[in-house]
Phi, psi and omega in degrees: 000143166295141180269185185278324165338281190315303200316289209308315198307280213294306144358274162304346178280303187276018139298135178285146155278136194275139138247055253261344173269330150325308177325298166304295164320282173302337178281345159255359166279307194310304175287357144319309211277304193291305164340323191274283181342317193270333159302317225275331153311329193283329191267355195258327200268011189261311188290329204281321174099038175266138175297152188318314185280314201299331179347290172316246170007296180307305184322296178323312207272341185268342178274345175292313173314300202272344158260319209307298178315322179288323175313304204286343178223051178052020208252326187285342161319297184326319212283309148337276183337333199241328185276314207038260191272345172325314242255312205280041209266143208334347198248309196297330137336287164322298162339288208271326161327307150304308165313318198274327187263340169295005188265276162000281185260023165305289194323355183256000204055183215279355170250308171280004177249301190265355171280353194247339161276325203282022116225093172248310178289296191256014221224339107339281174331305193286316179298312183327288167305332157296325170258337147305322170280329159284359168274301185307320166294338171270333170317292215290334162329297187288334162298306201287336168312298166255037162259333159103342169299000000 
């Protein structure tokens, strides 16, 4: 029998060693870096003279495009990989959540490989977020409701 000592020993040899402050570096210049990227469109579609509300929307729709594509030709693996959750910052994250695995299970075809996968990942998020937004809109109903507000 082992002692717990021995365990702990024999753990830590064969555990890799964490590199969680590189780690951390990178993942906020990566994620800094898709940020910037993403002001810096906000700011180019602003110049541009795209009206104020719709701005938000292009941006959105142009970092979705631009992981999906990057998903679709293997390169945001790469970038995930050196980034880790930097990588993940919530549109460009989602984007390729959605994307990879419906790529993933093409080959199974277009109802059961990528409508039946593709939220396989993100397909949580999405239940999540729905019924987090329909608690919150009844709460907030029912406060205005007997508060008279």
């Amino acid at each position: 029998m082992v002692s717990k000592q021995e365990y702990d020993i024999m753990v830590k040899k064969a555990s890799p060693n964490s590199k969680t402050f590189s780690n951390c570096v990178k993942a906020f210049i990566v994620g800094g870096l898709i940020c910037l990227f993403g002001q810096s469109l906000y700011d180019l579609y602003e110049y541009l003279g795209a009206a104020k509300d719709n701005v938000g929307a292009y941006v959105a729709i142009t970092l979705i495009f631009i992981a999906v594509l990057l998903t679709g030709l293997g390169v945001f693996d790469n970038i995930v990989n050196f980034a880790g959750a930097g990588a993940g910052v919530p549109i460009t994250g989602f984007a390729n959540a959605m994307a990879a695995p419906a790529i993933e299970h093409k080959k199974e075809g277009y109802i059961f490989g990528v409508g039946a996968k593709m939220f396989i990942i993100a397909g949580p998020v999405i239940v999540y977020g729905t019924v987090a937004s329909m608690i919150v809109g009844a709460v907030h109903y029912l406060v205005q409701k007997l508060g008279g507000g």
